[in-house]
N, C-alpha and C positions, 0 to 999 in steps of 0.2 A: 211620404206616408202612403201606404195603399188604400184606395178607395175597397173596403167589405161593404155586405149586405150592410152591419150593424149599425156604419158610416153613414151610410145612407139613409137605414130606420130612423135612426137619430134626430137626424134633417131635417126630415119629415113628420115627427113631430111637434114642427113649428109652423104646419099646415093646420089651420083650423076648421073645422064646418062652422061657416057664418049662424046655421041656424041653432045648433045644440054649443057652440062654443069648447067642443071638444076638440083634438088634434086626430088626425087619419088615422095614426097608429094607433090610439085609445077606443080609436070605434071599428076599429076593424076593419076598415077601410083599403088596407095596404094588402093586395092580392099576390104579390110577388114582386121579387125586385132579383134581376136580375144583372152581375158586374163583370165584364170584359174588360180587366184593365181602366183606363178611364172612358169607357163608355157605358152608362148606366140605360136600365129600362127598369120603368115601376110599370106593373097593373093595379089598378084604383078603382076604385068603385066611388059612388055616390051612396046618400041614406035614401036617395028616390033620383028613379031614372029622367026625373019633370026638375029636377033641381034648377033654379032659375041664373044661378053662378056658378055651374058646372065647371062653364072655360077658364073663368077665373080661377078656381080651384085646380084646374089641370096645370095652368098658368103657373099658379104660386109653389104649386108642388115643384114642377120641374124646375124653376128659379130656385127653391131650398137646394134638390139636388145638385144645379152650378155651383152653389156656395160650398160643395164636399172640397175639400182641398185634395185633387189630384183629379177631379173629374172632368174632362176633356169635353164630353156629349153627354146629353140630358135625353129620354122619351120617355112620356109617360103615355099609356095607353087606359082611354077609358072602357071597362065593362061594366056588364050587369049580369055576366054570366057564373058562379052563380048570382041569382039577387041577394044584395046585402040584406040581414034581418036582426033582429039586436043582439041576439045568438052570437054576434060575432064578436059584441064586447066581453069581456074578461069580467067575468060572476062579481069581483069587487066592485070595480066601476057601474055595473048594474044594480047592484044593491043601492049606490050612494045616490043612483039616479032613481031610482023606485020604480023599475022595469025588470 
């Protein structure tokens, strides 16, 4: 099976933020993913550049993406460039959150 972007969003949905208990992809998180055959790269962001399990978070993401079946190499890259702001979640899931 080939490893897509979607393969990968997917995955990565089973990333949480410890503090809001949402997944990356629901919060906006997910800056780009790019797929070279089975070598993946995410760019991530955090909901605050102080986050105190950032690594962890970087960690867990790139462990989802090993779990794509065909994916050979993991990177994830962290930014803040631009900085995440809640803008980034999808107008339903803000509503349900009262943001």
């Amino acid at each position: 099976m080939a490893v897509t972007e979607k393969t990968v969003r997917d995955a990565l949905k089973g990333v949480k933020d410890p503090e809001l208990g949402l997944d990356l992809v629901v919060l906006g998180l997910v800056y780009d993913i790019d797929v070279k055959e089975g070598d993946v790269k995410a760019v991530i962001s955090l909901t605050s550049p102080l986050c105190p399990v950032a690594g962890q978070i970087v960690e867990d993401a790139r462990q989802a993406i090993l779990g794509v079946e065909g994916v050979d190499s993991a990177e994830v890259e962290l930014t803040f460039e631009p900085p995440w702001t809640p803008e980034r979640i999808s107008p339903l899931i803000r509503s349900s959150l009262g943001i």
